[in-house]
Backbone as JSON Lines, residues from 0, in Angstrom:
{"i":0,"aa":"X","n":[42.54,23.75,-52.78],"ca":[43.91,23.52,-52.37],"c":[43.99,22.4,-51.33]}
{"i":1,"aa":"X","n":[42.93,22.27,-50.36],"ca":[42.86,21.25,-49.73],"c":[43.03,20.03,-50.23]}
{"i":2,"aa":"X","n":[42.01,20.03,-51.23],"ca":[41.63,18.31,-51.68],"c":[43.23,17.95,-52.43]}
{"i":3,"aa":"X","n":[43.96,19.02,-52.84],"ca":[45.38,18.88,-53.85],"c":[46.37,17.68,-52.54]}
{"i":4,"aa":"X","n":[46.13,19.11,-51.51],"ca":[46.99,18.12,-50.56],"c":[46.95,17.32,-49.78]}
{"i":5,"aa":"X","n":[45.26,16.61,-49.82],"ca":[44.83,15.7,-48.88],"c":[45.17,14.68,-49.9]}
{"i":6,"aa":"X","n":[44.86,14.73,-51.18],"ca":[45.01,13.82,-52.25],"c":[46.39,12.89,-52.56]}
{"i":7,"aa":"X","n":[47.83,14.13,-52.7],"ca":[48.68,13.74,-52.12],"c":[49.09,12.82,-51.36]}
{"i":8,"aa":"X","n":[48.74,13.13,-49.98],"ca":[48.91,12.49,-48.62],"c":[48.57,11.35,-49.1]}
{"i":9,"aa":"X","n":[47.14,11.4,-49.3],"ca":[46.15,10.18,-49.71],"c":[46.9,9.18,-51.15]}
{"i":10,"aa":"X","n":[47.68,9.88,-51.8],"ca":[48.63,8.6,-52.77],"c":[49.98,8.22,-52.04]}
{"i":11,"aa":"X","n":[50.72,9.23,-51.44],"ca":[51.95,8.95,-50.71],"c":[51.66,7.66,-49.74]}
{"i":12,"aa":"X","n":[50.91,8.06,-48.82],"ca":[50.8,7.32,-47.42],"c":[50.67,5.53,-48.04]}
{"i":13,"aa":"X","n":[49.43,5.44,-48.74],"ca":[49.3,3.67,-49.33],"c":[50.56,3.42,-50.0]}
{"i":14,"aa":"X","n":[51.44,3.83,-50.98],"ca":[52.03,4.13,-52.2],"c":[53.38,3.66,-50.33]}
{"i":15,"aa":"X","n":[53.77,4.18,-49.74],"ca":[55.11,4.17,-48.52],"c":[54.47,2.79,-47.78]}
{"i":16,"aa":"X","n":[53.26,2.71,-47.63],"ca":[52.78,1.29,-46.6],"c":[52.98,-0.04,-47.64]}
{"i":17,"aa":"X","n":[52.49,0.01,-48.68],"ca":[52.96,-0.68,-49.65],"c":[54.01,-1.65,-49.72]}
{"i":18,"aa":"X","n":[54.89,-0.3,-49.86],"ca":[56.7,-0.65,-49.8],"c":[56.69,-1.28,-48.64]}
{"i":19,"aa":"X","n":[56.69,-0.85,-47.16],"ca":[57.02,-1.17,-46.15],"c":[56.49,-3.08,-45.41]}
{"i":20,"aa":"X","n":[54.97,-3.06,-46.56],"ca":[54.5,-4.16,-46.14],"c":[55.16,-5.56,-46.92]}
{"i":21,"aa":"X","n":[56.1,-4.94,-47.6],"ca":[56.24,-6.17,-48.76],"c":[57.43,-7.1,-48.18]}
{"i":22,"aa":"X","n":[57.35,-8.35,-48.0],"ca":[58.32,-9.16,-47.7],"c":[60.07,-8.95,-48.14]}
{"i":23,"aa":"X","n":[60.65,-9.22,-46.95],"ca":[61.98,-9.0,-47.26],"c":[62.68,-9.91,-46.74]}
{"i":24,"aa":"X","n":[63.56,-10.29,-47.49],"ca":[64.76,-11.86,-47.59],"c":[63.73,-12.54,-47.55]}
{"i":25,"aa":"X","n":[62.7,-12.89,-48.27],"ca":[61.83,-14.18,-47.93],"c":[61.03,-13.73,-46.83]}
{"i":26,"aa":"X","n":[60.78,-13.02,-46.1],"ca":[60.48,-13.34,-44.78],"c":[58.8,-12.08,-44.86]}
{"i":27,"aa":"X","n":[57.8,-12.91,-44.64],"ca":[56.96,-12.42,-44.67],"c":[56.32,-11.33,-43.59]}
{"i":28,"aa":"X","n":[55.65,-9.91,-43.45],"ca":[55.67,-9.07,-42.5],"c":[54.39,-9.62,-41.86]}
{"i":29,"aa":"X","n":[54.56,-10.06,-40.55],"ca":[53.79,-10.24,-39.74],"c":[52.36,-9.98,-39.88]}
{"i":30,"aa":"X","n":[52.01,-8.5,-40.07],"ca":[50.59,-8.14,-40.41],"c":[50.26,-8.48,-40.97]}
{"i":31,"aa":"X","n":[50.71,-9.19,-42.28],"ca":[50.0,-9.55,-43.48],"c":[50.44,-11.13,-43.51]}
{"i":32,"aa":"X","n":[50.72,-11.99,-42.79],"ca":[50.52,-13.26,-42.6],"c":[49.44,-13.69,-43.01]}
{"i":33,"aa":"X","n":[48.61,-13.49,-42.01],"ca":[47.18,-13.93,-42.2],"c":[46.51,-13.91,-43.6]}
{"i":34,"aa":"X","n":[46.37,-14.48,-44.47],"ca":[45.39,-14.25,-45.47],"c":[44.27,-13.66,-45.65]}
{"i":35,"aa":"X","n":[43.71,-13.37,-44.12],"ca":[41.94,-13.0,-44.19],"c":[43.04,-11.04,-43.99]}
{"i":36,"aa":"X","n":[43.62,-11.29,-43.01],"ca":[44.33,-9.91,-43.03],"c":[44.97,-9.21,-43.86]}
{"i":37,"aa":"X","n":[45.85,-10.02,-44.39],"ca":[46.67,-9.41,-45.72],"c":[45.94,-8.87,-46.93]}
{"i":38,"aa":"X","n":[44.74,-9.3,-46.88],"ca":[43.34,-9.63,-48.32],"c":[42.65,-8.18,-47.83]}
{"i":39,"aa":"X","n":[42.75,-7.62,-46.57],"ca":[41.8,-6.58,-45.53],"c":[42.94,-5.32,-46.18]}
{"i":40,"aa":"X","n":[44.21,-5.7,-45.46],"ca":[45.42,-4.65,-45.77],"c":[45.24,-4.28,-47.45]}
{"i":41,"aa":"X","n":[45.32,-5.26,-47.93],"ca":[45.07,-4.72,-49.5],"c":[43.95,-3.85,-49.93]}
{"i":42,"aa":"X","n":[42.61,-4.38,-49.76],"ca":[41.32,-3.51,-49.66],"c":[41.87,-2.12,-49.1]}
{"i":43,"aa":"X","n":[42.18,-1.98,-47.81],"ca":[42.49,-0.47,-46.97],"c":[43.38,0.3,-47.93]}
{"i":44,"aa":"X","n":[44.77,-0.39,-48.64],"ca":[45.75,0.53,-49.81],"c":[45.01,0.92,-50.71]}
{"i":45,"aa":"X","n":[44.09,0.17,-51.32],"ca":[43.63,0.75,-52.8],"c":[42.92,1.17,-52.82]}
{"i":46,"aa":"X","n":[42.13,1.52,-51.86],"ca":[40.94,2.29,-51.28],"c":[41.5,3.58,-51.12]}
{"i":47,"aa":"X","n":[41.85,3.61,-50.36],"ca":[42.85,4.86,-49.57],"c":[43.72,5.52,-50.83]}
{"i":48,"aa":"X","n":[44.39,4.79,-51.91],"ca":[44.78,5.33,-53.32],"c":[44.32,5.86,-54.12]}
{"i":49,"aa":"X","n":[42.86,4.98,-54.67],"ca":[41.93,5.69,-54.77],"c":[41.29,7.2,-54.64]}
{"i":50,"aa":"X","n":[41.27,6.78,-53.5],"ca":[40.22,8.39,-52.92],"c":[41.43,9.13,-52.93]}
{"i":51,"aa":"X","n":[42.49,9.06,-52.92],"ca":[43.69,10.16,-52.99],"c":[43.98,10.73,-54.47]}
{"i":52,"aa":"X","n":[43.93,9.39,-55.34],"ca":[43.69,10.08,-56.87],"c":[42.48,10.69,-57.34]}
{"i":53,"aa":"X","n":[41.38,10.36,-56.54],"ca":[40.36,11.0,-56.83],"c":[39.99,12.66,-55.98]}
{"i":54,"aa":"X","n":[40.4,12.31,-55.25],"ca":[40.7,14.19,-54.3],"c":[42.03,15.07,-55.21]}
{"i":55,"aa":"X","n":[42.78,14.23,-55.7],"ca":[43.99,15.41,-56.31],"c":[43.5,15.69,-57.78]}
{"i":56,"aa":"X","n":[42.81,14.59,-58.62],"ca":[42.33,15.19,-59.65],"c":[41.25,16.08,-59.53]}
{"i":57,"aa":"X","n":[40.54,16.15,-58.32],"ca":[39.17,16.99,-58.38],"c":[40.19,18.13,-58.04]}
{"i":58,"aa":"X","n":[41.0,18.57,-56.9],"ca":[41.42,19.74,-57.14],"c":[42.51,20.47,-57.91]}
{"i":59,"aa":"X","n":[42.7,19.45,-58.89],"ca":[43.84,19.83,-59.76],"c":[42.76,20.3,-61.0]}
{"i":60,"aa":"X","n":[41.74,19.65,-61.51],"ca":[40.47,19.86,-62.46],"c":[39.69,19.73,-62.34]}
{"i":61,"aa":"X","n":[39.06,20.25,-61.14],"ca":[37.43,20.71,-60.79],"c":[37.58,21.83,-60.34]}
């Protein structure tokens, strides 16, 4: 039951930062200016998505 709702968390949370990081009217979000940063921020979402689809399928079918 844990891994169901860490898994969760673990797709919500990247899946809401996502949204939040994405440019609006043109105007690019600060954190992700940087190219070496924005390229880092990306690695950390799909990582973090990842292991969240992989914790909710283990406790949804393991």
């Amino acid at each position: 039951m844990l891994s169901v709702v860490s898994g969760a968390i673990l797709v919500a949370a990247p899946g809401a930062s996502f949204w939040y990081l994405l440019p609006r009217n043109g105007v690019v979000h600060p954190l992700v200016r940087n190219s070496d940063v924005g390229s880092m921020v990306t690695i950390g979402i799909m990582g973090a998505m990842s292991l969240g689809i992989a914790l909710l399928f283990d406790g949804l079918f393991g």
